[in-house]
TORTI-63166 format. One line per field, with one value per residue (C-alpha): residue number from 0; residue in one letter; x, y negated, z. Coordinates in steps of 0.05 Angstrom, whole numbers, plus 5000, padded with zeros to 4 digits. Layout:
BEGIN
seq	NUM / ...
type	A / ...
px	X / ...
py	Y / ...
pz	Z / ...
***
This chain:
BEGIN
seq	0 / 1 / 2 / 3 / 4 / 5 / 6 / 7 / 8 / 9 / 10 / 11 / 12 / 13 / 14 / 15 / 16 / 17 / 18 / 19 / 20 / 21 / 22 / 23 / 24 / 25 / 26 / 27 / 28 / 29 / 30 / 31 / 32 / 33 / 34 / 35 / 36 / 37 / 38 / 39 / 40 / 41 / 42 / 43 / 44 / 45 / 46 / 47 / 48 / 49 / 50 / 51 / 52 / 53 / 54 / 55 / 56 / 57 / 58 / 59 / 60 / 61 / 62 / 63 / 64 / 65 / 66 / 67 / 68 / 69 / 70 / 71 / 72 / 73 / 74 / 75 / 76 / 77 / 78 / 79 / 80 / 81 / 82 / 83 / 84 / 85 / 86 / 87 / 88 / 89 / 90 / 91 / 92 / 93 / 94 / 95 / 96 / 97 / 98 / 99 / 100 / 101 / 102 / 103 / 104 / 105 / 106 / 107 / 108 / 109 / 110 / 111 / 112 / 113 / 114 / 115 / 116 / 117 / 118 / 119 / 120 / 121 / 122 / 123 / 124 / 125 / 126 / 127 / 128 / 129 / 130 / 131 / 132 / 133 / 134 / 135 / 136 / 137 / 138 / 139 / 140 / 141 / 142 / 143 / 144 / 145 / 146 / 147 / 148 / 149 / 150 / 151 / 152 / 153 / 154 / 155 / 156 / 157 / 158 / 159 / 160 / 161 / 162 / 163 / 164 / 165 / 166 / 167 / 168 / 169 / 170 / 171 / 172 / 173 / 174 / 175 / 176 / 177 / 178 / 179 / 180 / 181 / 182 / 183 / 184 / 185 / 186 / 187 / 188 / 189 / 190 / 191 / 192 / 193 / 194 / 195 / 196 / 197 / 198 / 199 / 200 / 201 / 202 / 203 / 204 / 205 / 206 / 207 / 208 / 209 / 210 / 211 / 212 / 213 / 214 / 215 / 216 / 217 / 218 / 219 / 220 / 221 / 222 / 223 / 224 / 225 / 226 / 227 / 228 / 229 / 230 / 231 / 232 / 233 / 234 / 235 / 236 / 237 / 238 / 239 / 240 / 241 / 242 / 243 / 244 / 245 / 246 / 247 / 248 / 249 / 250 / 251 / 252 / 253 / 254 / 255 / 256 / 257 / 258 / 259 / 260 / 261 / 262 / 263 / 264 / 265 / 266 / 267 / 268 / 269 / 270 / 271 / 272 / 273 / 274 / 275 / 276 / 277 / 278 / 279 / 280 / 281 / 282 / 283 / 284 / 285 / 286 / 287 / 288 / 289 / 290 / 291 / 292 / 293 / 294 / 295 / 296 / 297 / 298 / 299 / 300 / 301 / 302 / 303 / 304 / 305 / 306 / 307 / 308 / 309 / 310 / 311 / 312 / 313 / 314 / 315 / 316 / 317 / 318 / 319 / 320 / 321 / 322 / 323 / 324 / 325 / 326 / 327 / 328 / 329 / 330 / 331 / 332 / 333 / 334 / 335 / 336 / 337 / 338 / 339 / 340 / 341 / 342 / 343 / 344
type	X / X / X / X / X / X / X / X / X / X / X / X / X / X / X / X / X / X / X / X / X / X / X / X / X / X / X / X / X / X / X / X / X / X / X / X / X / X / X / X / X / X / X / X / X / X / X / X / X / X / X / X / X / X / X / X / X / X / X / X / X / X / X / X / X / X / X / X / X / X / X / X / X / X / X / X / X / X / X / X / X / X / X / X / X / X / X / X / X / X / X / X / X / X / X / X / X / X / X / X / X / X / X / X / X / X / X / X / X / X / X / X / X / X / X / X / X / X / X / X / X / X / X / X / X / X / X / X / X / X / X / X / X / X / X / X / X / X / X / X / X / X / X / X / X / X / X / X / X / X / X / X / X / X / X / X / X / X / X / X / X / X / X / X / X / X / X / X / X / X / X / X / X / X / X / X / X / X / X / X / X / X / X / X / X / X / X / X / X / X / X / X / X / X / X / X / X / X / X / X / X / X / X / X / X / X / X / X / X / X / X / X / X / X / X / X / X / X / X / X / X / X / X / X / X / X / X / X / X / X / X / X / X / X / X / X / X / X / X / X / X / X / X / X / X / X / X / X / X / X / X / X / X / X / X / X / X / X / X / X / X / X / X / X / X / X / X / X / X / X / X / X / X / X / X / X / X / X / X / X / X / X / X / X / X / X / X / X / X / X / X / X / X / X / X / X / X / X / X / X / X / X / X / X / X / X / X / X / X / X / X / X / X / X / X / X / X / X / X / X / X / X / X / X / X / X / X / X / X / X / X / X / X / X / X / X / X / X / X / X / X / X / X / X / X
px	8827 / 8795 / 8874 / 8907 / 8856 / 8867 / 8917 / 8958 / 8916 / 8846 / 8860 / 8845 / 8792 / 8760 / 8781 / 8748 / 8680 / 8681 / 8681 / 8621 / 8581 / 8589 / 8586 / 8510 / 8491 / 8509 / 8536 / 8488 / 8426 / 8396 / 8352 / 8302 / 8243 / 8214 / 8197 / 8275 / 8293 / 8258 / 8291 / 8236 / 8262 / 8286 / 8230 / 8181 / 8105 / 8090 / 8021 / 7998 / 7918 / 7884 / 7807 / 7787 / 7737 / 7734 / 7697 / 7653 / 7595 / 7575 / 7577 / 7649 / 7670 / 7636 / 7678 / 7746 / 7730 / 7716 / 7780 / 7822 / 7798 / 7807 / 7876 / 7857 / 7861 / 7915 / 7913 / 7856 / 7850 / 7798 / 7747 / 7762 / 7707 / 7657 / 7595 / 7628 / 7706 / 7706 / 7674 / 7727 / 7784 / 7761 / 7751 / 7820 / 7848 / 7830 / 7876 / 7945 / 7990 / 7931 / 7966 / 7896 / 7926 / 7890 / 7848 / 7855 / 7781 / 7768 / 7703 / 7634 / 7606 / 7536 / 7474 / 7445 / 7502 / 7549 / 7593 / 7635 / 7703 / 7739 / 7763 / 7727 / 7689 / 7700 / 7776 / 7765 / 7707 / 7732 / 7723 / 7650 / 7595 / 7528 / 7499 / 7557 / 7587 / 7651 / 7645 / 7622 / 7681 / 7749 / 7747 / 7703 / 7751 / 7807 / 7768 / 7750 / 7796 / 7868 / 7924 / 7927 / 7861 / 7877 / 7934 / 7887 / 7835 / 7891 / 7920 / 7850 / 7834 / 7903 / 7903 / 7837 / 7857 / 7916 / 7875 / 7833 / 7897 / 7916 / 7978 / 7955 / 8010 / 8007 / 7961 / 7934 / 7882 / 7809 / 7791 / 7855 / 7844 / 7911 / 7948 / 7900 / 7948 / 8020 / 8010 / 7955 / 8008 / 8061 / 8024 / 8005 / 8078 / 8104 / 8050 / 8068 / 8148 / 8123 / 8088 / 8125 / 8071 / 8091 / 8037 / 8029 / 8072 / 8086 / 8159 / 8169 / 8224 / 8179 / 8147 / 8102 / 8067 / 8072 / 8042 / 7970 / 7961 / 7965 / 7917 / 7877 / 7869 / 7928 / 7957 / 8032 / 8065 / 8156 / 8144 / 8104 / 8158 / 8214 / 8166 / 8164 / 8233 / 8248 / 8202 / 8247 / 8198 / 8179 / 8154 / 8106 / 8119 / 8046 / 7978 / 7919 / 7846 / 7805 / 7768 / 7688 / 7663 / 7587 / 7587 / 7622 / 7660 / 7682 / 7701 / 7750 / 7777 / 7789 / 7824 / 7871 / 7886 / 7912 / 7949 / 7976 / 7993 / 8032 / 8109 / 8160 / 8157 / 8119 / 8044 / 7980 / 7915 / 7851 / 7788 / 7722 / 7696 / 7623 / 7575 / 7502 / 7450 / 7388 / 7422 / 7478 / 7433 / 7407 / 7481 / 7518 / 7496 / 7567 / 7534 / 7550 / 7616 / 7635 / 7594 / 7637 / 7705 / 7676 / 7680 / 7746 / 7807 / 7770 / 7758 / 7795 / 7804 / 7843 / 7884 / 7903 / 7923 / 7971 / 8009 / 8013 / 8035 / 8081 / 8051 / 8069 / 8023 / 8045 / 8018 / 8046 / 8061 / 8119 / 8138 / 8158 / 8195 / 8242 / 8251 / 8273 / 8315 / 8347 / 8362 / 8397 / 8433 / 8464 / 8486 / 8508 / 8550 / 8579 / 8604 / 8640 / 8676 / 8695 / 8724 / 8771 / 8803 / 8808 / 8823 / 8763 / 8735
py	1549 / 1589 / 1625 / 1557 / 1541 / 1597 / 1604 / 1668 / 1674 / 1674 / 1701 / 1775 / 1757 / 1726 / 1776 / 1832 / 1786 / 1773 / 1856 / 1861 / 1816 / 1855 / 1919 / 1897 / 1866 / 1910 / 1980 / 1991 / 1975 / 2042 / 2055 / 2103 / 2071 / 2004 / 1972 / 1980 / 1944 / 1887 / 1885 / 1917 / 1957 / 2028 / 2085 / 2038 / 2043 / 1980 / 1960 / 1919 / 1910 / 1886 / 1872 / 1889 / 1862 / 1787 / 1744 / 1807 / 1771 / 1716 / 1768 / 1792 / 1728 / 1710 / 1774 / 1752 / 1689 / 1710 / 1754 / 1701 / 1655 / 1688 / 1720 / 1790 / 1806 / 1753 / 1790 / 1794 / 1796 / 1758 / 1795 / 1729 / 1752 / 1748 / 1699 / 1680 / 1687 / 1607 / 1597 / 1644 / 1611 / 1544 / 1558 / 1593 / 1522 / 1495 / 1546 / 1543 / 1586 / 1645 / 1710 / 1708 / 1759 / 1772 / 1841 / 1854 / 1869 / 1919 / 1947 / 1922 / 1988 / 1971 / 1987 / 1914 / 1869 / 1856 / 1815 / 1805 / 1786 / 1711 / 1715 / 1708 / 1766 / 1756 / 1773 / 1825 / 1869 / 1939 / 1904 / 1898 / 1949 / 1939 / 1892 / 1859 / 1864 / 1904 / 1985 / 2017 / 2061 / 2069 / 2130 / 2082 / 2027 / 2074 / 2102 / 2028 / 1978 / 1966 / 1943 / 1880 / 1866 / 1885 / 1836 / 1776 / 1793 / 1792 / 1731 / 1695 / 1718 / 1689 / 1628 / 1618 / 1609 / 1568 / 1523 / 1516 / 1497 / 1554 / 1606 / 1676 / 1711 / 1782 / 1820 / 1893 / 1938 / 1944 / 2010 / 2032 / 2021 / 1996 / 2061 / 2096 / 2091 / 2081 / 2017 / 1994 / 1997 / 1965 / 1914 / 1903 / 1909 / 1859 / 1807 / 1814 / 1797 / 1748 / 1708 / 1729 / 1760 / 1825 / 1887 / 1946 / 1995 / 2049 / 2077 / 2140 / 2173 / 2221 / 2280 / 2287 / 2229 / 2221 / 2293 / 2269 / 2217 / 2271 / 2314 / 2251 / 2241 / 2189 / 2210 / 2197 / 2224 / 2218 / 2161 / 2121 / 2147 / 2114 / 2049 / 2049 / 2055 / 2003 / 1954 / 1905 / 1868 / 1899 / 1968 / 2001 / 2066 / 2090 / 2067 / 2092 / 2065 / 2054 / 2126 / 2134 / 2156 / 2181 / 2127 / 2066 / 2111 / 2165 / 2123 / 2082 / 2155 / 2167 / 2107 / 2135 / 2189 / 2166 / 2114 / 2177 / 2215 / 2161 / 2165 / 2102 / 2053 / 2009 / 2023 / 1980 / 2007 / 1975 / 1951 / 1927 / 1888 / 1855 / 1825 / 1855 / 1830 / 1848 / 1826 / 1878 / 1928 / 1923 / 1916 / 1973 / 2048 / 2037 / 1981 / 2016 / 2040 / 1962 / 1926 / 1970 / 1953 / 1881 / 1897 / 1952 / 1904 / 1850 / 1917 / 1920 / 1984 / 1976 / 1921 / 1959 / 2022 / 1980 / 1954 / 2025 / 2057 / 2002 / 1991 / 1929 / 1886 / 1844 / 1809 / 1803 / 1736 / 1759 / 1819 / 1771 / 1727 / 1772 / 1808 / 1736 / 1723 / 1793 / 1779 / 1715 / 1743 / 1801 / 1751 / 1698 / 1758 / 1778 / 1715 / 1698 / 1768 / 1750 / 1683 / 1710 / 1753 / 1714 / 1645 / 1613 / 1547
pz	8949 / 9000 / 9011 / 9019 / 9078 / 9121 / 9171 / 9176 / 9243 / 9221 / 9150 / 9167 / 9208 / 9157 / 9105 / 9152 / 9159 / 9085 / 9081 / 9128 / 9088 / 9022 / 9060 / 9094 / 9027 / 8971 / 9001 / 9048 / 8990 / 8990 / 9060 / 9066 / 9049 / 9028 / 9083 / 9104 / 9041 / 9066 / 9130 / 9183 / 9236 / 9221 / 9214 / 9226 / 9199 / 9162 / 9143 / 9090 / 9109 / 9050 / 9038 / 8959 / 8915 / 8956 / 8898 / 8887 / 8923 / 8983 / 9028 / 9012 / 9014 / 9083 / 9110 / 9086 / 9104 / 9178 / 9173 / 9158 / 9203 / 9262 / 9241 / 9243 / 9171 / 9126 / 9058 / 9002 / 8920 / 8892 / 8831 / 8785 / 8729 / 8783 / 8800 / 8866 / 8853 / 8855 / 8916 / 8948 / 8917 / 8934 / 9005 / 9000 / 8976 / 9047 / 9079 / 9100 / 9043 / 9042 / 9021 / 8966 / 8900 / 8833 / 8837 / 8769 / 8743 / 8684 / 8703 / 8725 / 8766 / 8799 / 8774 / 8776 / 8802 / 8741 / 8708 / 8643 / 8622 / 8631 / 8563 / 8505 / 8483 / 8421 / 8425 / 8474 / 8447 / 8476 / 8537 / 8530 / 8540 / 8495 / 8544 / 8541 / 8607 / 8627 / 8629 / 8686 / 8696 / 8684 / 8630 / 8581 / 8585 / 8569 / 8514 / 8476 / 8499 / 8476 / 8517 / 8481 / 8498 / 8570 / 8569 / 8537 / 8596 / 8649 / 8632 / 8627 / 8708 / 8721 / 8684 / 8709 / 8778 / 8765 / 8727 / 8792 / 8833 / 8874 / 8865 / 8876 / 8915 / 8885 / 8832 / 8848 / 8803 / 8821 / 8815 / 8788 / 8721 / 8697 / 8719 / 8676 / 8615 / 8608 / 8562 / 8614 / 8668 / 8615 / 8612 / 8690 / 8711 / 8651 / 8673 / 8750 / 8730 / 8682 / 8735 / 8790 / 8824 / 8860 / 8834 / 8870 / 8845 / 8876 / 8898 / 8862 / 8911 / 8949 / 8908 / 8959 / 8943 / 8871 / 8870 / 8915 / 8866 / 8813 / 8844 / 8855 / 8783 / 8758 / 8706 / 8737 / 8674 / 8669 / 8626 / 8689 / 8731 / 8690 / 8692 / 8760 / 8774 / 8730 / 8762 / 8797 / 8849 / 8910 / 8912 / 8964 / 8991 / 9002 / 8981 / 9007 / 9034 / 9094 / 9100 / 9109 / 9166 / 9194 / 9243 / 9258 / 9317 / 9264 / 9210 / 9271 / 9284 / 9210 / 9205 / 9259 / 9230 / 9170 / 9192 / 9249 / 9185 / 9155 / 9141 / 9156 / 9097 / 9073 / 9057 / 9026 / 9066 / 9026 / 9051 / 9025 / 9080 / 9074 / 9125 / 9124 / 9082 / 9047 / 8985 / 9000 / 9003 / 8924 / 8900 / 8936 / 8964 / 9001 / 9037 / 9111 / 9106 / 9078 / 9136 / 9183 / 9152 / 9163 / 9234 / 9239 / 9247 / 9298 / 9342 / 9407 / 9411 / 9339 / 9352 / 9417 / 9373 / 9338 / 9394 / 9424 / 9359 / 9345 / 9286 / 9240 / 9207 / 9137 / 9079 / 9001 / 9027 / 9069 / 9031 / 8973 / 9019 / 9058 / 8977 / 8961 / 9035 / 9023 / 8946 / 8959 / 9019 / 8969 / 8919 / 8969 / 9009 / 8940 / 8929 / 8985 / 8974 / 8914 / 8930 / 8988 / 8945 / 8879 / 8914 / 8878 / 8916
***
């Protein structure tokens, strides 16, 4: 017994360090914000960079591709239902533990470039529009498509790229779609425990925020609230996207200020980086503002706003692992407690 072993001389030394322990880990569990939680340094800005819509088409993919490789940009979700979702996920294979998520795709937006679901239509039919591809946009997949057929569609894209032989790292919503309905985001945030793939859900502490995404259209009703706060993998405390701009110098400035305007915590900051091509061109009107986001976080004078800002970069990758470090620490910390003062071996 852990009593027997201690000497009257190191006994309340221990005792006091075996307080500590369960102090740090369990009394001290509430910090400000989330990026506190996971062990970053007090009132810091954390940012979670992450390029949307990879998969979408060979120029996404050449811009993530570049991102990664030169270690500018480390986190990306892959469109699974589309033409060139493989060829992403094959190069991402090649990589060193990518931090590659699912970008959970409801929708199918462009005028010419489309695509339709991984399941089988057949057992997803509100999916499908009358050319048989996915909606366009988010209110017509709310108005014909169940959640069970959300939930057959989701797991298809995940399964899908298991079967190919990589583990996505986190799942996110393109387009928002799956906080478009409370049994949409039932759904998204039972699929994201059941796989163990952290969603981004949003912390629901600050009225602040939870009020902008009201005004920006979610319907953030009590009932998402309680799901939210229920959700037991890690939370963000912001989400927001890389603003346009008139010129490549403007949008750079925009960027600024929002991440100036920014509290502490823990924030996601999406991107839709593509490299220039004809091809491009035909698919997206938002062509421009993409080609420049392909360029934003390679820029100098970017990388040199970080440092100066103190500004901290992360991926899903690592938010997972300091949720697990900090998780085991807690129960670990716990138990030790509890065998000092119960004599337990």
């Amino acid at each position: 017994m852990i009593l027997q072993k201690c000497s009257p001389l190191n006994l309340p030394a221990i005792l006091l360090a075996a307080f500590l322990l369960f102090f740090t880990a369990c009394g001290n569990s509430h910090p400000e914000n989330n990026a506190e939680k996971l062990g970053f340094p007090k009132g810091s800005r954390v940012l979670l960079l992450h390029c949307d819509d990879a998969g979408m088409c060979g120029e996404a993919n050449t811009a993530v591709m570049n991102y990664f490789e030169s270690g500018d940009i480390r986190s990306a979700a892959v469109m699974v239902p589309c033409a060139y979702s493989g060829e992403l996920i094959e190069w991402a294979k090649t990589q060193d533990s990518p931090d590659i998520g699912i970008h959970a795709t409801l929708t199918s937006e462009w005028e010419t470039w489309r695509w339709g679901p991984v399941a089988d239509t057949a057992e997803v039919p509100g999916l499908t529009d009358p050319d048989g591809m996915m909606w366009r946009n988010v209110p017509d997949v709310l108005m014909h498509a169940s959640a069970a057929e959300v939930e057959t569609e989701l797991r298809a894209q995940i399964d899908k790229v298991l079967s190919m032989g990589f583990r996505p790292t986190h799942i996110d919503t393109h387009m928002g779609t799956l906080y478009g309905s409370v049994d949409y985001l039932k759904v998204f945030l039972s699929l994201a425990r059941e796989y163990k793939l952290p969603a981004n859900a949003l912390e629901t502490a600050d009225p602040e925020i939870i009020e902008n995404f009201r005004r920006q259209g979610y319907p953030i009703s009590q009932e998402v609230i309680d799901l939210l706060n229920q959700y037991d993998l890690p939370k963000l405390d912001n989400f927001s996207a890389v603003p346009d701009g008139s010129s490549y110098e403007n949008k750079r400035d925009n960027f600024f200020a929002l991440v100036s305007s920014l509290k502490p915590g823990l924030t996601e900051i999406i991107f839709h980086p593509s490299v220039e091509t004809d091809n491009l061109k035909t698919i997206t009107g938002s062509w421009q503002q993409r080609v420049w986001e392909a360029q934003l976080f390679s820029d100098p004078v970017v990388k040199k706003y970080f440092e100066e800002n103190g500004i901290i970069i992360t991926t899903w990758t690592e938010v997972m692992k300091r949720y697990e470090g900090k998780n085991k620490t807690g129960k670990a910390g716990l138990f030790f407690f509890t065998g000092v003062f119960s004599g337990q071996d």
